[in-house]
RODO-2510 file (C-alpha; in nm, 4 decimals, decimal comma):
residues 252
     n   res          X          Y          Z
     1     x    -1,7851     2,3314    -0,0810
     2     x    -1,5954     2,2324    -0,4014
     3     x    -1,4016     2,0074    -0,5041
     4     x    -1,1220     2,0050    -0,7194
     5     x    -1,1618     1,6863    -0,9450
     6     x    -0,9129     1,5342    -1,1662
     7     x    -1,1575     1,2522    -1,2609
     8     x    -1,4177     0,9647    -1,2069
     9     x    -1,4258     0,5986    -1,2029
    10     x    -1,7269     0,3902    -1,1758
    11     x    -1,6090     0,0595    -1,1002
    12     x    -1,3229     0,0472    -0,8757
    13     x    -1,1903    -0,3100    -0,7613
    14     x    -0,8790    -0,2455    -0,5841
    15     x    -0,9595     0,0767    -0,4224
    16     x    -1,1034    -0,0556    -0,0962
    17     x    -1,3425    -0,3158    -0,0395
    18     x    -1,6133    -0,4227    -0,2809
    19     x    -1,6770    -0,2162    -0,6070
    20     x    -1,6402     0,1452    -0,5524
    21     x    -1,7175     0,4662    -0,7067
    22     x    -1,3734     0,6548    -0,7463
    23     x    -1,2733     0,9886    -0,6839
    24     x    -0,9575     1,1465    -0,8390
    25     x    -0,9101     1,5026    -0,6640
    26     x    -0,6659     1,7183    -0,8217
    27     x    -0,3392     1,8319    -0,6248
    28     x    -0,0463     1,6717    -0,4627
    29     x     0,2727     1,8034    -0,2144
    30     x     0,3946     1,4840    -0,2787
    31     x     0,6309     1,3904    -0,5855
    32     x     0,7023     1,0103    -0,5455
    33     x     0,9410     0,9197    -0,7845
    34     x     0,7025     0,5907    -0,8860
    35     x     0,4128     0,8227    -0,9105
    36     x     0,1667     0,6758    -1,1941
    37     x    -0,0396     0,9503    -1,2090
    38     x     0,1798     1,2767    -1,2074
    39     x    -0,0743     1,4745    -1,3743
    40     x    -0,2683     1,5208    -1,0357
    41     x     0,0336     1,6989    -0,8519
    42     x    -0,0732     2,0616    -0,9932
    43     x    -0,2982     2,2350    -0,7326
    44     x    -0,4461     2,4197    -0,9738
    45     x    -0,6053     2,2808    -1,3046
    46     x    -0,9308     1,9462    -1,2726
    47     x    -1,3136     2,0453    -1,2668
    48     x    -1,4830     2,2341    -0,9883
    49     x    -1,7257     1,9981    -0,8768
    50     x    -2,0316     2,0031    -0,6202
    51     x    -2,0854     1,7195    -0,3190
    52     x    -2,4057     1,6357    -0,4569
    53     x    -2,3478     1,6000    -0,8692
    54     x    -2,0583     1,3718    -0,7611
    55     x    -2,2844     1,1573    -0,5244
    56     x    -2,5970     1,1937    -0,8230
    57     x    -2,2867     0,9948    -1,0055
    58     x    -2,2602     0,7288    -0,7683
    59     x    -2,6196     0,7271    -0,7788
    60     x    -2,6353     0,6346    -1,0948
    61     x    -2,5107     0,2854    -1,0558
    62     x    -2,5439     0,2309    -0,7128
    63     x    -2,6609    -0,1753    -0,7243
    64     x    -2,3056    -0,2297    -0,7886
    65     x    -2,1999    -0,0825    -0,5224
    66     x    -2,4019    -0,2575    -0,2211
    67     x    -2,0908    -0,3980    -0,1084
    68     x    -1,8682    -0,1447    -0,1949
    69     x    -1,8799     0,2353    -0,1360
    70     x    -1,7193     0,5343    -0,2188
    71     x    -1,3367     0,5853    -0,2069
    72     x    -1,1616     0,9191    -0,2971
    73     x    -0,7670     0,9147    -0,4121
    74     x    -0,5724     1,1411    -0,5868
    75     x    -0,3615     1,3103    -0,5818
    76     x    -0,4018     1,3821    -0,2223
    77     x    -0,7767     1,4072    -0,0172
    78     x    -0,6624     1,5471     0,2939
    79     x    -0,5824     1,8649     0,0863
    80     x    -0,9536     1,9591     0,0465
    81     x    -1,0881     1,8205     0,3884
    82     x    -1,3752     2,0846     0,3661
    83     x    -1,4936     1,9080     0,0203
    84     x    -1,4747     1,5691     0,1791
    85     x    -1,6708     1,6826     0,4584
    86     x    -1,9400     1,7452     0,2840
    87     x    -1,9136     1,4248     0,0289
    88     x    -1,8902     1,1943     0,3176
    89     x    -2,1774     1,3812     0,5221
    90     x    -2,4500     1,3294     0,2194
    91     x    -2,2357     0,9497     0,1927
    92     x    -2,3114     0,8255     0,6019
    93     x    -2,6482     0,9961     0,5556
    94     x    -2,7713     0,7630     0,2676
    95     x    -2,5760     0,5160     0,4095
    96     x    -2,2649     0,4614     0,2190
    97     x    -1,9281     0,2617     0,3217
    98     x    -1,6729     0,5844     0,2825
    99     x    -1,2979     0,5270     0,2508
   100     x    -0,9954     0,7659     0,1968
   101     x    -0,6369     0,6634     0,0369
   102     x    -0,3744     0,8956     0,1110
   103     x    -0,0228     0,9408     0,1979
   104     x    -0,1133     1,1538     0,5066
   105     x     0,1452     1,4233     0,4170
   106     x    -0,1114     1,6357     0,4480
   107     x    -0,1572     1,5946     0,8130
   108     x    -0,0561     1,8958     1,0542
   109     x    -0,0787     1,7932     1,4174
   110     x     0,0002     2,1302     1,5273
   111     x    -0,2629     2,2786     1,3243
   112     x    -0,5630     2,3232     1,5584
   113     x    -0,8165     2,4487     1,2981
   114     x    -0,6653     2,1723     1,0865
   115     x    -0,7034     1,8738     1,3239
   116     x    -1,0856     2,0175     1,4329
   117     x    -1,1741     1,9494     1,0845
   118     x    -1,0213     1,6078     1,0349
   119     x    -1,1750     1,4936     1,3988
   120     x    -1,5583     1,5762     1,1960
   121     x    -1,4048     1,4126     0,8779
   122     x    -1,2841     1,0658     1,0762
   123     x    -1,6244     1,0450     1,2389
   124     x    -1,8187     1,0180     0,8733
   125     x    -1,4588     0,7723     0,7530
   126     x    -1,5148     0,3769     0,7430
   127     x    -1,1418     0,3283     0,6427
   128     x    -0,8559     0,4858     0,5607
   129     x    -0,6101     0,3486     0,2903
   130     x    -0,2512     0,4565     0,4132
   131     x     0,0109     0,4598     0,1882
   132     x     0,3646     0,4682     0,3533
   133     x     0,6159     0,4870     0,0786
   134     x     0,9214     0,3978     0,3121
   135     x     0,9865     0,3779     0,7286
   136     x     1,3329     0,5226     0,6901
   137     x     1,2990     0,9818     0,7200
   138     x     1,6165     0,9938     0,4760
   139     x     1,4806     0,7492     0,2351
   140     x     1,1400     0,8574     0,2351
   141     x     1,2742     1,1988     0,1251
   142     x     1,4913     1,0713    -0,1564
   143     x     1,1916     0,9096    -0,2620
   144     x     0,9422     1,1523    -0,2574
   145     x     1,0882     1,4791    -0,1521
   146     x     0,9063     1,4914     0,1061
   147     x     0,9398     1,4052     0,5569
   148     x     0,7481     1,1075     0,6564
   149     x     0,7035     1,1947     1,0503
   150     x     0,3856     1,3572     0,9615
   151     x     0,2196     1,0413     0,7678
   152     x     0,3806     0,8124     1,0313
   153     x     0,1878     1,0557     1,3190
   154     x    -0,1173     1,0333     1,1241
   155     x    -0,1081     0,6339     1,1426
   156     x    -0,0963     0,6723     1,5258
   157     x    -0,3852     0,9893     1,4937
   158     x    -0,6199     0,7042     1,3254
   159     x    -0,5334     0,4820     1,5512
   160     x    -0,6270     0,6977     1,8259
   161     x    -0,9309     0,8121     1,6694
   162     x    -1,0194     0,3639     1,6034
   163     x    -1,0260     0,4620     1,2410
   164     x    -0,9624     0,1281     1,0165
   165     x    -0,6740     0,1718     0,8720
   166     x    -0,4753    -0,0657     0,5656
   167     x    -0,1333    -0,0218     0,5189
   168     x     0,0268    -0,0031     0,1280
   169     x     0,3170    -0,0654     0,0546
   170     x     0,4954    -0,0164    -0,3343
   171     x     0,7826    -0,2909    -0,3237
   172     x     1,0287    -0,1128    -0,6063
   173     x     1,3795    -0,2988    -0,6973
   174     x     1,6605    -0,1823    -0,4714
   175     x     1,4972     0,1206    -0,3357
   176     x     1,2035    -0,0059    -0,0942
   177     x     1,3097    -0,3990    -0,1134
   178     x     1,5638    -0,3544     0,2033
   179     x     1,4476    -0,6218     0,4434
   180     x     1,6260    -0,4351     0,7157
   181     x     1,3776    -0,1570     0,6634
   182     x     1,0593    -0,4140     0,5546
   183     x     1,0625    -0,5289     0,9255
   184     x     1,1505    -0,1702     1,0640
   185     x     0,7314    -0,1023     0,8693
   186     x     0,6012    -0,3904     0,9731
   187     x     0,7458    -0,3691     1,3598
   188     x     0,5563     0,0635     1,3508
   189     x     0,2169    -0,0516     1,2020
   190     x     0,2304    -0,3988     1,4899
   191     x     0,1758    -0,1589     1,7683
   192     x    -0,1911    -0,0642     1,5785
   193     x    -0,5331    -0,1707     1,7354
   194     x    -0,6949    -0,0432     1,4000
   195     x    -0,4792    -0,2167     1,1429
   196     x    -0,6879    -0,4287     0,9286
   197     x    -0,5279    -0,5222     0,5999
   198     x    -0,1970    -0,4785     0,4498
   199     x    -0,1319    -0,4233     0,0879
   200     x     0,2216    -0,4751    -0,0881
   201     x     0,2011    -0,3935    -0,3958
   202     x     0,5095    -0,4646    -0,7170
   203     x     0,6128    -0,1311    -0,8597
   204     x     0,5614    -0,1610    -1,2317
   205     x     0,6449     0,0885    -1,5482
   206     x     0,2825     0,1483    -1,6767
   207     x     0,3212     0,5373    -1,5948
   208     x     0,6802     0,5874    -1,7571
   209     x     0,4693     0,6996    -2,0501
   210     x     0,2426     0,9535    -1,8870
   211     x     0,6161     1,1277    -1,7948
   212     x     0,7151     1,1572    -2,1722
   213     x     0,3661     1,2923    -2,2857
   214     x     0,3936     1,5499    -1,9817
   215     x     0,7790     1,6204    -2,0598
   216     x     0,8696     1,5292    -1,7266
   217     x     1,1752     1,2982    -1,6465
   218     x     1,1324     1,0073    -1,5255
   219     x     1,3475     0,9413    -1,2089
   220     x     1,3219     0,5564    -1,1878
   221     x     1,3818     0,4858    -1,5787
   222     x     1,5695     0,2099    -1,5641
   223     x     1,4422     0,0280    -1,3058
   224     x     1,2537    -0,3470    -1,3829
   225     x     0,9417    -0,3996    -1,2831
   226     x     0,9100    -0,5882    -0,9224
   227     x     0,9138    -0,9527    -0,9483
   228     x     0,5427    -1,0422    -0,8489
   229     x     0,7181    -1,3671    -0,6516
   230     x     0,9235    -1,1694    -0,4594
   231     x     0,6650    -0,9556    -0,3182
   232     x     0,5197    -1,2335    -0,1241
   233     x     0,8871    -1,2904     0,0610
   234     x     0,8755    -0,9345     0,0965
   235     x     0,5271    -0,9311     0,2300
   236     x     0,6056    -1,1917     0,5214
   237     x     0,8851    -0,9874     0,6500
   238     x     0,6682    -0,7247     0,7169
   239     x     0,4365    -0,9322     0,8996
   240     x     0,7313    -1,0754     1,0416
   241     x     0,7710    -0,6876     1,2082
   242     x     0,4209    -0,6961     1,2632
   243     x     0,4192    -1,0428     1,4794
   244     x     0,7370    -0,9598     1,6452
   245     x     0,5975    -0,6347     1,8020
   246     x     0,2595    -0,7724     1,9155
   247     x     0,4060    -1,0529     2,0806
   248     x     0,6384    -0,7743     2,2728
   249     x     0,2971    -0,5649     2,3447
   250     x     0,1046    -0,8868     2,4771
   251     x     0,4388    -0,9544     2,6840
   252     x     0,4468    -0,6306     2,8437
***
């Protein structure tokens, strides 16, 4: 099975743990209004690519990558689950950390044929990088035109399936700062077994450009960059949210 690739990086450092070979897939439902790489939201368009000339990459350099692994982005993976099937089965089989970051809009949990394939996929996963752009359904759609009960059911679906899971965060100036709503993320991803990192991250304005050469507008022009201070306060109120619910679940 193909995949549709937008591109390849060799040494990844903030894409999971340890160096990693990086996988760009082409195609994206989602259109968050931060987006840095908007030129992976066509369906159509990358290279076709085979499991095994992207794992002969990897190959390639694969000392560098003995505490690392293979991570594949996007764009959005869970779009070609058949592709990663087959990456992550030749992956496990030479054995290979594997890790996924999505947003989990892909995720149908009323899709049977759907869900049969992502069981096979989470048994060849080592971790899954989960990007929830904002707790609050109205906000999240503002944000990225898009319903978040599906990503927020997926969290629970890895948890179920005692998936790792780390939780991002993108912190951007008066649109996912609300400490009201900070806690509200951190109290939904306390109640998880499988939660084993958390990631806020400060928007910045590095893509702006990538909208002009594309001709697209840029929704957030205007808005500063995120205070790299702040995110730390930001940061402890979600693990505020996080404390407060496991204390309730070790109560109970």
């Amino acid at each position: 099975m193909k995949g549709r690739i937008h591109s390849l990086e060799s040494f990844g450092t903030v894409d999971g743990p340890g160096t990693r070979f990086v996988v760009f897939v082409q195609g994206c439902p989602m259109r968050c209004a931060y987006c840095h790489n908007p030129d992976t939201w066509a369906m159509t368009g990358g290279t076709m690519m085979e499991p095994e000339e992207i794992f002969e990459q990897f190959k390639r350099n694969e000392d560098f990558y003995k505490k690392g692994g293979i991570t594949v982005t996007g764009g959005e993976p869970l779009m070609q689950v058949d592709f990663l099937i087959d990456l992550f089965t030749i992956a496990k089989a030479n054995h290979v950390h594997t890790c996924i970051d999505s947003s989990g809009i892909a995720f149908k949990p009323d899709n049977t044929e759907f869900i049969k394939k992502l069981d096979r996929l989470m048994e060849l996963t080592d971790l899954v990088m989960l990007d929830i752009k904002h707790i609050d359904p109205v906000k999240h759609k503002e944000l990225t035109s898009q319903p978040n009960d599906g990503i927020l059911a997926f969290a629970e679906y890895l948890d179920r399936k005692h998936v790792d899971m780390w939780i991002r965060h993108v912190v951007v100036p008066g649109i996912t700062d609300d400490d009201t709503y900070l806690f509200k993320l951190g109290y939904f991803i306390g109640q998880f077994s499988n939660l084993k990192a958390l990631d806020v991250l400060p928007y910045h304005t590095m893509g702006e450009s990538k909208y002009e050469k594309l001709g697209i507008p840029y929704k957030l022009a205007g808005v500063p960059a995120m205070d790299k201070n702040k995110v730390i306060e930001k940061k402890e109120v979600i693990l505020n949210g996080v404390r407060k619910r496991r204390e309730e679940n070790a109560e109970a």
